[in-house]
mmCIF file of the N, C-alpha and C atoms, coordinates in Angstrom:
data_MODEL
# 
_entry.id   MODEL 
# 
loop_
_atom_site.group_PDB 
_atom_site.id 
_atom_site.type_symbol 
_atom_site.label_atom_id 
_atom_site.label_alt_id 
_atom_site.label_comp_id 
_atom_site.label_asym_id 
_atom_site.label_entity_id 
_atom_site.label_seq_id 
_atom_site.pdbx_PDB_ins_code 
_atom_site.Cartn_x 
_atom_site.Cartn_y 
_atom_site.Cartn_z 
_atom_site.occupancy 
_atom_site.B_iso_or_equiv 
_atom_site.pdbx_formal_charge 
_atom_site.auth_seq_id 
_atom_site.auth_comp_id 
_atom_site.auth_asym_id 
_atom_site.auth_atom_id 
_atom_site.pdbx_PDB_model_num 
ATOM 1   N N  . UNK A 1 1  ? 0.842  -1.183 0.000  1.00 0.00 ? 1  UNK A N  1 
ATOM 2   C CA . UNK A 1 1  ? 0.000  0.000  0.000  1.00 0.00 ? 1  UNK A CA 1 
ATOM 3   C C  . UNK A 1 1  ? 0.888  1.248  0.000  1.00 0.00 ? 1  UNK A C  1 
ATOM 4   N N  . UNK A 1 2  ? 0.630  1.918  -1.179 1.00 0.00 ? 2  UNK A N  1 
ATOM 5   C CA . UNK A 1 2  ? 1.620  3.409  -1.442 1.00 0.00 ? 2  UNK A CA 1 
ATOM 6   C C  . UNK A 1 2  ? 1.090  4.355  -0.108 1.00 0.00 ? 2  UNK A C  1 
ATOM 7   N N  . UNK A 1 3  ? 1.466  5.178  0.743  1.00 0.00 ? 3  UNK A N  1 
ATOM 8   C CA . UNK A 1 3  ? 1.112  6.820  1.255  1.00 0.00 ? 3  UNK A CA 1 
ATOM 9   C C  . UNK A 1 3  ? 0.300  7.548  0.677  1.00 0.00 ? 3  UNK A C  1 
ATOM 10  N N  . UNK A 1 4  ? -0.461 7.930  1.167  1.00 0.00 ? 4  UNK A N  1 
ATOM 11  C CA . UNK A 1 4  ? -1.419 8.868  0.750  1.00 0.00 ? 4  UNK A CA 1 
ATOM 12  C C  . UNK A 1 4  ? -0.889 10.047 0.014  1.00 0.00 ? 4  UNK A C  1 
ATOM 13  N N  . UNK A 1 5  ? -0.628 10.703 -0.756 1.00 0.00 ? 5  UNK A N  1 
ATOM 14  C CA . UNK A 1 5  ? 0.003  12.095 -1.788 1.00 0.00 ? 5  UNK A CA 1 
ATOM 15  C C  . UNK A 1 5  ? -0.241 13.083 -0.640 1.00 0.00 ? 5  UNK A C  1 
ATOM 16  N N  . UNK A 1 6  ? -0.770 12.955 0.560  1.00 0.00 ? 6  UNK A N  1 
ATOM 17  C CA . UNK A 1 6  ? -0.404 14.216 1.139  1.00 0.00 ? 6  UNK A CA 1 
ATOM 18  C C  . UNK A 1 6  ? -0.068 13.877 2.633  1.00 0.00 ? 6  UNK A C  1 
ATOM 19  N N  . UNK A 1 7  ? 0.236  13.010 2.580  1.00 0.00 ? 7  UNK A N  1 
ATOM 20  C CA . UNK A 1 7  ? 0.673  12.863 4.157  1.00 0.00 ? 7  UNK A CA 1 
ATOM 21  C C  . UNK A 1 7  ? 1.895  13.453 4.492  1.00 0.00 ? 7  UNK A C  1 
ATOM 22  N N  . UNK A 1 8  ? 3.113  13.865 3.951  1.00 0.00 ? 8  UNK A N  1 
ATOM 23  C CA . UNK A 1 8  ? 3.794  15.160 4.325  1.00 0.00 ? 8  UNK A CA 1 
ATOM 24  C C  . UNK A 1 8  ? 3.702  16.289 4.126  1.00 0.00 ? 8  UNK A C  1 
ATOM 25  N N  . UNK A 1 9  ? 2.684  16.887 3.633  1.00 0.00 ? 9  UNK A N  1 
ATOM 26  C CA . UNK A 1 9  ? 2.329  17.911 3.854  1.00 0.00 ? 9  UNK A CA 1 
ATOM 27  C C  . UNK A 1 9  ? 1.028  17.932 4.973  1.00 0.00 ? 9  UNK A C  1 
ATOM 28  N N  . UNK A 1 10 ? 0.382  17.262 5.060  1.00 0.00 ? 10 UNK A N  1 
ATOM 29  C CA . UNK A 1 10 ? -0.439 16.771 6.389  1.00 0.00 ? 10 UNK A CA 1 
ATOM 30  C C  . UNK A 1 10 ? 0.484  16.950 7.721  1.00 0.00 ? 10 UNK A C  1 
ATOM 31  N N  . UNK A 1 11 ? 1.362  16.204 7.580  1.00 0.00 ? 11 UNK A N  1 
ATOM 32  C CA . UNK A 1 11 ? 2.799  15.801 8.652  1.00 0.00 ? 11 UNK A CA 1 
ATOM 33  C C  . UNK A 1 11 ? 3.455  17.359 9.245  1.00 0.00 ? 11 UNK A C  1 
ATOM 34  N N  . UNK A 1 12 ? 3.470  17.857 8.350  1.00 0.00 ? 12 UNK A N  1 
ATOM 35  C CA . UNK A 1 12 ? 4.307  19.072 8.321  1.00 0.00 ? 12 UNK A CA 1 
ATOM 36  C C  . UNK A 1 12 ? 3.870  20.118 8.659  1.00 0.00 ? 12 UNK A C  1 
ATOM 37  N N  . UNK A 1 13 ? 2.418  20.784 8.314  1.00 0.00 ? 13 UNK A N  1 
ATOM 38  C CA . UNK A 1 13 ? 1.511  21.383 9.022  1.00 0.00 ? 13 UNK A CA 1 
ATOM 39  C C  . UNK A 1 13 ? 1.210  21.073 10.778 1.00 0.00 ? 13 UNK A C  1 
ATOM 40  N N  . UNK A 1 14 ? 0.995  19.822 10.695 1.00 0.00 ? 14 UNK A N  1 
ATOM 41  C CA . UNK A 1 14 ? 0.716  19.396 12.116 1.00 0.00 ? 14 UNK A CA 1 
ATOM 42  C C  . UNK A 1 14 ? 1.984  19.643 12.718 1.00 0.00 ? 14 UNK A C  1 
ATOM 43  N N  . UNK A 1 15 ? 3.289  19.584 12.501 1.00 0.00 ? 15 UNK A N  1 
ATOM 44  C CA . UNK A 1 15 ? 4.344  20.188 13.603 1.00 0.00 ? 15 UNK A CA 1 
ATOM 45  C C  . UNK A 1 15 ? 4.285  21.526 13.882 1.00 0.00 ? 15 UNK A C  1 
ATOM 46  N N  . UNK A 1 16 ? 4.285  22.090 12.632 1.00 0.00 ? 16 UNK A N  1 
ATOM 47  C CA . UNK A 1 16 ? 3.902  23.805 12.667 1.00 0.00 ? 16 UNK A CA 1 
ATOM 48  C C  . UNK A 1 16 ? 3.125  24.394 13.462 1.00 0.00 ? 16 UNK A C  1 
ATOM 49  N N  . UNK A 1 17 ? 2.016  23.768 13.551 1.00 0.00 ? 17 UNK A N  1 
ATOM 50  C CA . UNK A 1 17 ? 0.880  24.027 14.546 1.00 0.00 ? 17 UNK A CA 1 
ATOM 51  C C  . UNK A 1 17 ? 1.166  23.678 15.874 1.00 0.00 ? 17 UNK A C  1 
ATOM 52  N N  . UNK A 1 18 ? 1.701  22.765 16.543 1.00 0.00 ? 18 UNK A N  1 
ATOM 53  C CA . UNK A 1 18 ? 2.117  22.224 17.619 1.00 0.00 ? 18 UNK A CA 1 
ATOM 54  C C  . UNK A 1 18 ? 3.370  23.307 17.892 1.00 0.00 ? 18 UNK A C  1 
ATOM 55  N N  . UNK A 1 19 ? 4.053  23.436 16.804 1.00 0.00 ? 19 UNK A N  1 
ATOM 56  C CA . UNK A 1 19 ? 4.927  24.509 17.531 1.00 0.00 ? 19 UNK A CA 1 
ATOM 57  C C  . UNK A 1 19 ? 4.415  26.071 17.706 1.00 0.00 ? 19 UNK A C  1 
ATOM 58  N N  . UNK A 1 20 ? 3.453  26.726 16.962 1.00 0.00 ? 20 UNK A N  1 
ATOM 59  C CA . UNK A 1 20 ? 3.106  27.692 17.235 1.00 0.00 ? 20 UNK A CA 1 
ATOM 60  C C  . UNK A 1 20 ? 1.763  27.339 18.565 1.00 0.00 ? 20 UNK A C  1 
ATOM 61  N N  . UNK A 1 21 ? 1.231  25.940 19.026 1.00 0.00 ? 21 UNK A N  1 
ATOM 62  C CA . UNK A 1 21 ? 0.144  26.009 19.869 1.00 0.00 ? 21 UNK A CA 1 
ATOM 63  C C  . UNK A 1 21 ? 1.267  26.322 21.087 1.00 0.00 ? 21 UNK A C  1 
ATOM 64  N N  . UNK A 1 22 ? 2.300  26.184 21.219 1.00 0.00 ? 22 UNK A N  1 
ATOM 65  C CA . UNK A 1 22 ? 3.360  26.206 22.422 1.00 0.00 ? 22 UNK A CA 1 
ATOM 66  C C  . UNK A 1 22 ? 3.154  27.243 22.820 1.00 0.00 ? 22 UNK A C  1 
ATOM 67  N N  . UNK A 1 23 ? 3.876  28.501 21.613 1.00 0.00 ? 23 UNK A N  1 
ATOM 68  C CA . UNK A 1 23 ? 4.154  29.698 22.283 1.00 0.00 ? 23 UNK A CA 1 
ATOM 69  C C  . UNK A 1 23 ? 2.470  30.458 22.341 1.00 0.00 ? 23 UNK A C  1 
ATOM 70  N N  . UNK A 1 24 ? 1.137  30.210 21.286 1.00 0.00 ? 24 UNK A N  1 
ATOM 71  C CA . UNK A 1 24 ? 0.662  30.768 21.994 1.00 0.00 ? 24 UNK A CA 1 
ATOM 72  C C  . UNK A 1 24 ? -0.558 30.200 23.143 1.00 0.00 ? 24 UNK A C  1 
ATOM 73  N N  . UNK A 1 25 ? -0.251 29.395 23.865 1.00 0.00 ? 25 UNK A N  1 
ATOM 74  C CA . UNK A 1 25 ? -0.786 28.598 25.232 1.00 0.00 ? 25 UNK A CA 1 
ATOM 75  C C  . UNK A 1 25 ? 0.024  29.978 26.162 1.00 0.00 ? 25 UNK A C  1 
ATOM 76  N N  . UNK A 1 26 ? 1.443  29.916 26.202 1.00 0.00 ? 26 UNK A N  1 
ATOM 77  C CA . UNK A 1 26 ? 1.636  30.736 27.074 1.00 0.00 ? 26 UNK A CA 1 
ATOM 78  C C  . UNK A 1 26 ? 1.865  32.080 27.026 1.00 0.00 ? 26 UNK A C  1 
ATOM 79  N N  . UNK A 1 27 ? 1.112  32.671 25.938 1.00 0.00 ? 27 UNK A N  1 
ATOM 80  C CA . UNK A 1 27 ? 0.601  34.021 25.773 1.00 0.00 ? 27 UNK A CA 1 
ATOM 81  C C  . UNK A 1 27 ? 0.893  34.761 24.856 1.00 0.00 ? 27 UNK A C  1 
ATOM 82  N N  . UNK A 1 28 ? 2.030  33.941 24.194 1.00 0.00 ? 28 UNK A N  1 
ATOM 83  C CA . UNK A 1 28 ? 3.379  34.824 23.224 1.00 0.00 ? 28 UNK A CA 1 
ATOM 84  C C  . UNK A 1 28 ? 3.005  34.575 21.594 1.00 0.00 ? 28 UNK A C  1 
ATOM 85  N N  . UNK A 1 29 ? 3.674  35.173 20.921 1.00 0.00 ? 29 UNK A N  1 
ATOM 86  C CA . UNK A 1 29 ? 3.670  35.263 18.940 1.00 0.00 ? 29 UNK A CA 1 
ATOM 87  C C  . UNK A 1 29 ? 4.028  34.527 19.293 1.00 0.00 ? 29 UNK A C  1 
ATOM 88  N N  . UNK A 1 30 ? 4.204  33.363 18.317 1.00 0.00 ? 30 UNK A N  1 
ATOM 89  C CA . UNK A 1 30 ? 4.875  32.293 18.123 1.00 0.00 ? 30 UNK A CA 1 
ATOM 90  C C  . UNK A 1 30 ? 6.248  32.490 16.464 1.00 0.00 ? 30 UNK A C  1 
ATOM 91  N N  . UNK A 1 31 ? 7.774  32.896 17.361 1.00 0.00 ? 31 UNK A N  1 
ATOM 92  C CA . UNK A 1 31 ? 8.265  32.595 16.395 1.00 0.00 ? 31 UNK A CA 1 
ATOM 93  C C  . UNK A 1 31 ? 8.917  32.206 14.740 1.00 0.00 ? 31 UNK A C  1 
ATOM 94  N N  . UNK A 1 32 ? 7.951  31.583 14.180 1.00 0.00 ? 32 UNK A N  1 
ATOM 95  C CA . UNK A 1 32 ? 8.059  30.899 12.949 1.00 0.00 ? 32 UNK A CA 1 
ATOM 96  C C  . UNK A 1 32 ? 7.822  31.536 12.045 1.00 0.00 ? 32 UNK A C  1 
ATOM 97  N N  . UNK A 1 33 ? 8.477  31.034 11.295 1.00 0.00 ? 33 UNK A N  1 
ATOM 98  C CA . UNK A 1 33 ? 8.629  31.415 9.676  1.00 0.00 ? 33 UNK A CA 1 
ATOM 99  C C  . UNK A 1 33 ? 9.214  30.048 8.642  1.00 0.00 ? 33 UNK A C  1 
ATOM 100 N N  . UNK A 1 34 ? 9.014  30.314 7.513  1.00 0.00 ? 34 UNK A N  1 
ATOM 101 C CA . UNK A 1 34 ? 9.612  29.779 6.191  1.00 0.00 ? 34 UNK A CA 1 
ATOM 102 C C  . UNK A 1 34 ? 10.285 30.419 5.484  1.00 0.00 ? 34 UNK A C  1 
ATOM 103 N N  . UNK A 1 35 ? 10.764 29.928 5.178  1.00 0.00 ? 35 UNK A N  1 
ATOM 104 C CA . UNK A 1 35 ? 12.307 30.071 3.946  1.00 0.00 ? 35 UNK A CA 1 
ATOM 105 C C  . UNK A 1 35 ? 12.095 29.324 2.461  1.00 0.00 ? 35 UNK A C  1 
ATOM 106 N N  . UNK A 1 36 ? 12.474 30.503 1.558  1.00 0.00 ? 36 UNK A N  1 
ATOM 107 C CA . UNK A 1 36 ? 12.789 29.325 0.380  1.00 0.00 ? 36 UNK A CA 1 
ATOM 108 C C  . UNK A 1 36 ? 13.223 30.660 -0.550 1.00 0.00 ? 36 UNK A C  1 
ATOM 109 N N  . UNK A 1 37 ? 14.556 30.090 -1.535 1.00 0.00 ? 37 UNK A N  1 
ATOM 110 C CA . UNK A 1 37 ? 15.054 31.047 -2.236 1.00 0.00 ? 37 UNK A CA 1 
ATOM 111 C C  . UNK A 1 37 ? 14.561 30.905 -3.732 1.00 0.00 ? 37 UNK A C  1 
ATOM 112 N N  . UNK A 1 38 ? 15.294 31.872 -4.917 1.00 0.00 ? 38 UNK A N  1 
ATOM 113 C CA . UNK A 1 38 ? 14.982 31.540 -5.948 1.00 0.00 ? 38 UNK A CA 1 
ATOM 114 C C  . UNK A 1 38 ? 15.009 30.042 -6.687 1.00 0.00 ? 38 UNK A C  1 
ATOM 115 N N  . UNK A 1 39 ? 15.812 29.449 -5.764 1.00 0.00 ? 39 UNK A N  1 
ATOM 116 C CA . UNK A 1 39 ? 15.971 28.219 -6.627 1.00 0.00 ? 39 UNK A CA 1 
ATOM 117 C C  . UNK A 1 39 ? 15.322 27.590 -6.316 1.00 0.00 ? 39 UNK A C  1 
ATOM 118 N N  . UNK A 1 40 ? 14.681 27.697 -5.550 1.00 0.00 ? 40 UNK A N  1 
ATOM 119 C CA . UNK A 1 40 ? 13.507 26.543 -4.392 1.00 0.00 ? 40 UNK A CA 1 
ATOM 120 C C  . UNK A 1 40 ? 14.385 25.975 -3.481 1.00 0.00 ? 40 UNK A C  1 
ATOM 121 N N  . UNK A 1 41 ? 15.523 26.244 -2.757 1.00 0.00 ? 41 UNK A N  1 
ATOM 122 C CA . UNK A 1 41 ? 16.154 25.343 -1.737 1.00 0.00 ? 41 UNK A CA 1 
ATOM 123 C C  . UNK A 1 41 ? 14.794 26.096 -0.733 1.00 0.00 ? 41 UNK A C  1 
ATOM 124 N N  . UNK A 1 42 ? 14.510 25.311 0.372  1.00 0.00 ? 42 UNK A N  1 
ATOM 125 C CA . UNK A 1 42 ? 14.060 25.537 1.627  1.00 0.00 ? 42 UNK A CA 1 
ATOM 126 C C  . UNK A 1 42 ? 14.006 25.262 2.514  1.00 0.00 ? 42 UNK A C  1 
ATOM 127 N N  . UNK A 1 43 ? 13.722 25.793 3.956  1.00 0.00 ? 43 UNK A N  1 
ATOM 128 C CA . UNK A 1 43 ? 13.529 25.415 5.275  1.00 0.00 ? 43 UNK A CA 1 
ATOM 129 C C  . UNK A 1 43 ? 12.132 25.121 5.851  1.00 0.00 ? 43 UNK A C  1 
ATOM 130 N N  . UNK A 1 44 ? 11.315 23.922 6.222  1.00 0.00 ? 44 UNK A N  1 
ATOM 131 C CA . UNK A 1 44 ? 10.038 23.979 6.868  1.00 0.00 ? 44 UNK A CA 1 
ATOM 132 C C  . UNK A 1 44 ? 9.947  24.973 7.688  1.00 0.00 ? 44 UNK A C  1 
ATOM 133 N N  . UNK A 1 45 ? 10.483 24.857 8.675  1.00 0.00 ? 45 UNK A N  1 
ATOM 134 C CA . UNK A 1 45 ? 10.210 26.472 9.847  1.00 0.00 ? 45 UNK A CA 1 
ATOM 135 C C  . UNK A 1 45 ? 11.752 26.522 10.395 1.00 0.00 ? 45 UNK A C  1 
ATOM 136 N N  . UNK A 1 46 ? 11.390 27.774 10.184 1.00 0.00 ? 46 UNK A N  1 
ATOM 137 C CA . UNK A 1 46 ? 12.352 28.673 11.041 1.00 0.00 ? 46 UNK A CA 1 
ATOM 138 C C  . UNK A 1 46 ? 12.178 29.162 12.416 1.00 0.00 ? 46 UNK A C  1 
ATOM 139 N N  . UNK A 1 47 ? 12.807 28.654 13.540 1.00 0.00 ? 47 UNK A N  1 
ATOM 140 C CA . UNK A 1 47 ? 12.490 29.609 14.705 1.00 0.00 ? 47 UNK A CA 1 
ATOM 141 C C  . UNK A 1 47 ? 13.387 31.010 15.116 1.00 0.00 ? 47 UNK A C  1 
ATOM 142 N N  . UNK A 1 48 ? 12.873 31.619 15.265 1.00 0.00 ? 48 UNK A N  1 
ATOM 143 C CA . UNK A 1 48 ? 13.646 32.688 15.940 1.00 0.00 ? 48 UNK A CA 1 
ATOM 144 C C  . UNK A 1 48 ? 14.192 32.447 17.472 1.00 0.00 ? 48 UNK A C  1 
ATOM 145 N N  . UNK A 1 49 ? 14.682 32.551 17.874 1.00 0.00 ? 49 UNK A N  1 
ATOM 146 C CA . UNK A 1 49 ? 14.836 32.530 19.346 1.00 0.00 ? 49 UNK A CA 1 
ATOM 147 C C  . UNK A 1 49 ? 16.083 33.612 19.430 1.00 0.00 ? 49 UNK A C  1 
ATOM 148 N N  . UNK A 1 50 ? 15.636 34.632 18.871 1.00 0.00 ? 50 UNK A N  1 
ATOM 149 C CA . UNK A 1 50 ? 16.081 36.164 19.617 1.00 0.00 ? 50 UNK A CA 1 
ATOM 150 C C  . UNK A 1 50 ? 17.687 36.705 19.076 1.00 0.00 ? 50 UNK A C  1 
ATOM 151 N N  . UNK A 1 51 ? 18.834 35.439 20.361 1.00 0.00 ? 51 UNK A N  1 
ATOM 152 C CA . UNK A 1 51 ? 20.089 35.422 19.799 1.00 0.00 ? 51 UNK A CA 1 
ATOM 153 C C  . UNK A 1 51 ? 20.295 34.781 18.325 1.00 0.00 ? 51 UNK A C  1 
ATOM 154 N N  . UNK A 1 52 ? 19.506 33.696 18.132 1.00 0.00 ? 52 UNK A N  1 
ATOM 155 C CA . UNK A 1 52 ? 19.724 32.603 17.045 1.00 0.00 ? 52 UNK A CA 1 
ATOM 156 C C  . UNK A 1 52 ? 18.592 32.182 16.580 1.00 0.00 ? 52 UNK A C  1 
ATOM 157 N N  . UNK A 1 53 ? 18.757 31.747 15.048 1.00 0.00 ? 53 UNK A N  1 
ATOM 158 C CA . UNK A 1 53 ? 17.738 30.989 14.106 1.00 0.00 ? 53 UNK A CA 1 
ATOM 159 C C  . UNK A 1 53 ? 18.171 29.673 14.247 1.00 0.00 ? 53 UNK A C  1 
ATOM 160 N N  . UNK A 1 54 ? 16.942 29.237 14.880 1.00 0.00 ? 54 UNK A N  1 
ATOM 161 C CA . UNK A 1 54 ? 16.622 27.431 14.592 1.00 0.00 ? 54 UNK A CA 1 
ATOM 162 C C  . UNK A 1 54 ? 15.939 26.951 13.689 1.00 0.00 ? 54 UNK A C  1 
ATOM 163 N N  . UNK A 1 55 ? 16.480 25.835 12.536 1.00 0.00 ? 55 UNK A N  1 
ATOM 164 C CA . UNK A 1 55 ? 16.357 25.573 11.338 1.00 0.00 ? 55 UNK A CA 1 
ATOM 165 C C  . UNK A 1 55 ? 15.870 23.975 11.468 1.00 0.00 ? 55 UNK A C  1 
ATOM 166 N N  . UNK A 1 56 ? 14.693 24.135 10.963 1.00 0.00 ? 56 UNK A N  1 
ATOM 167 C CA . UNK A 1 56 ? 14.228 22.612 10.963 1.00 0.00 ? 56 UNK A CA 1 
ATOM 168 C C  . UNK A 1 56 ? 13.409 22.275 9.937  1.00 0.00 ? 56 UNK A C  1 
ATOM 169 N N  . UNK A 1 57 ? 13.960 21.179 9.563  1.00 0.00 ? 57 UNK A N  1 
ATOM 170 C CA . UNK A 1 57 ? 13.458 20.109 8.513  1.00 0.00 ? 57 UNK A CA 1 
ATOM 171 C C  . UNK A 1 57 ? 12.609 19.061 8.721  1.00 0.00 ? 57 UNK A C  1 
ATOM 172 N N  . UNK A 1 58 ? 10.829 19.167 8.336  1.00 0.00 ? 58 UNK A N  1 
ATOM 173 C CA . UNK A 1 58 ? 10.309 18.299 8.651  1.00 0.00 ? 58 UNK A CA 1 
ATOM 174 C C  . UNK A 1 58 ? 9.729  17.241 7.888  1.00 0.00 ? 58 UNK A C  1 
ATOM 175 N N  . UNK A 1 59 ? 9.999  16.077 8.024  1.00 0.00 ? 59 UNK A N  1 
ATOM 176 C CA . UNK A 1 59 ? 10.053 14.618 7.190  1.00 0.00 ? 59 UNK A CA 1 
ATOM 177 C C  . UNK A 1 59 ? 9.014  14.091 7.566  1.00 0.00 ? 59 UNK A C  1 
ATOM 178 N N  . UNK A 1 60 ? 8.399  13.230 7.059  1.00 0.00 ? 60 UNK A N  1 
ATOM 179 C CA . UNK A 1 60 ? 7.277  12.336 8.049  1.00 0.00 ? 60 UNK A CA 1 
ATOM 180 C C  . UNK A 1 60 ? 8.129  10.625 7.236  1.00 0.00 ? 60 UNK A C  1 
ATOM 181 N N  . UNK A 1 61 ? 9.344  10.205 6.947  1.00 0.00 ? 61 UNK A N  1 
ATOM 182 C CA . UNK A 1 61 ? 10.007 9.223  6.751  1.00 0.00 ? 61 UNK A CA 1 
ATOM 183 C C  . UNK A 1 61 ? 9.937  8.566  7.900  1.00 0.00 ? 61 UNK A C  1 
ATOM 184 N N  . UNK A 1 62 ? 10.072 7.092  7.854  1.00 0.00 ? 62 UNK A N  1 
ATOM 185 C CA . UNK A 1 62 ? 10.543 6.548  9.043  1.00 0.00 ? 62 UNK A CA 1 
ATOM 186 C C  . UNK A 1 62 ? 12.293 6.251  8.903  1.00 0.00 ? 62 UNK A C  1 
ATOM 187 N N  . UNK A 1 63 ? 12.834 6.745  7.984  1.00 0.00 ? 63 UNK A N  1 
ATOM 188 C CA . UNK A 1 63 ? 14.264 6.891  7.983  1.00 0.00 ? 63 UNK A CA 1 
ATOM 189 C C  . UNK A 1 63 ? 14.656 7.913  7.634  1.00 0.00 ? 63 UNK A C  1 
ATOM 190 N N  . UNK A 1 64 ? 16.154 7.897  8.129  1.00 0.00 ? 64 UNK A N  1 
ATOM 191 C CA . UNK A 1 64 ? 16.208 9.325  8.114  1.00 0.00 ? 64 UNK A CA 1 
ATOM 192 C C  . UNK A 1 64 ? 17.950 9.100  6.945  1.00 0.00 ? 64 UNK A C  1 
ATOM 193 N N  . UNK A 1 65 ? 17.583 10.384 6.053  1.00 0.00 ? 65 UNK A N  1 
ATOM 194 C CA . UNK A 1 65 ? 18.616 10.404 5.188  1.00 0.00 ? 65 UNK A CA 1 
ATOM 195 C C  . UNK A 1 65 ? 19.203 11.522 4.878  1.00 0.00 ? 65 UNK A C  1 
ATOM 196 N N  . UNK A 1 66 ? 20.414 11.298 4.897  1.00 0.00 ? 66 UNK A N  1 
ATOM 197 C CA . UNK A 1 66 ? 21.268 13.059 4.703  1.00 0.00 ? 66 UNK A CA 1 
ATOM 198 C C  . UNK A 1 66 ? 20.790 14.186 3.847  1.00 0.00 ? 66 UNK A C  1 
ATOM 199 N N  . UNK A 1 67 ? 20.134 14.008 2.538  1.00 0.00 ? 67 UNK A N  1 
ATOM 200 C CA . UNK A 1 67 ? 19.511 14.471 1.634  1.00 0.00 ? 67 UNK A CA 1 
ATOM 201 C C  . UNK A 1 67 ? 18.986 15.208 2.437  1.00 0.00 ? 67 UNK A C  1 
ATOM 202 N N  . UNK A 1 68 ? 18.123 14.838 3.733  1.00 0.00 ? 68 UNK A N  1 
ATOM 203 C CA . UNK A 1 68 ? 17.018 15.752 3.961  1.00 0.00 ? 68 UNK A CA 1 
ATOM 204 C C  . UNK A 1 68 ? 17.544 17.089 4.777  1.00 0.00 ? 68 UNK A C  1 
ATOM 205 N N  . UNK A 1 69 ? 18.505 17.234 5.393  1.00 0.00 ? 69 UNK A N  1 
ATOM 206 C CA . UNK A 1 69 ? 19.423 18.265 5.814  1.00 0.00 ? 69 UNK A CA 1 
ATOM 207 C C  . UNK A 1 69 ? 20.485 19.430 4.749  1.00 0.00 ? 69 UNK A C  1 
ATOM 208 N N  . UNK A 1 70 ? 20.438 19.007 3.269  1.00 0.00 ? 70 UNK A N  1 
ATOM 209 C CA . UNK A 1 70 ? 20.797 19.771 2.427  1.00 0.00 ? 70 UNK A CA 1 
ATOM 210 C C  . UNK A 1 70 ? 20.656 21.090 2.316  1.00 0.00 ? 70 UNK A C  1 
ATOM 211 N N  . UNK A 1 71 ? 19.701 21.955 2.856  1.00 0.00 ? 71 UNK A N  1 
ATOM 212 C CA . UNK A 1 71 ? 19.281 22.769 2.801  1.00 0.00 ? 71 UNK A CA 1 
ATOM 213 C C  . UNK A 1 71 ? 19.103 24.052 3.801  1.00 0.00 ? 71 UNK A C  1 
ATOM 214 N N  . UNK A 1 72 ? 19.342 22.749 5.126  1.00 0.00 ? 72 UNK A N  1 
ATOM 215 C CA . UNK A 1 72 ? 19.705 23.683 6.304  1.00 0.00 ? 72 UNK A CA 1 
ATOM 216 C C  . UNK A 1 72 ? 20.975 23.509 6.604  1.00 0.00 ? 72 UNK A C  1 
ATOM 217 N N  . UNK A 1 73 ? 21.779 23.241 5.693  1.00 0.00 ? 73 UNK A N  1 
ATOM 218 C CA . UNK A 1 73 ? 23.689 23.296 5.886  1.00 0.00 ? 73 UNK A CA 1 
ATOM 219 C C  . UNK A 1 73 ? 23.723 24.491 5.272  1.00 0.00 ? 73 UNK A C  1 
# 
């Protein structure tokens, strides 16, 4: 049985949301953003956290492969 055609983008939304339900439960903007340049490289979300940008790549794989970090190097 193939994956459904949208279960990472299903996957990927649902972290997004979980990370913005964080900051606003305890009162705050939540952070986040996306990235993507002319060429189409991109980042799922971006966090801010003030001093530093946290860069994350979200997969719904059950393995994990270097490919998928290309983009946040």
């Amino acid at each position: 049985m193939s994956p459904h055609p949208f279960k990472g983008a299903i996957f990927e939304n649902w972290v997004i949301t979980e990370m913005m339900k964080k900051y606003y439960n305890k009162g705050e903007e939540a952070p986040v953003y996306y990235w993507r340049d002319q060429h189409g490289h991109e980042v799922d979300l971006v966090m801010d956290e003030g001093n530093h940008l946290d860069l994350i790549e979200i997969k719904s794989g059950k393995t994990f492969q270097k490919e998928f970090l290309k983009n946040v190097h």
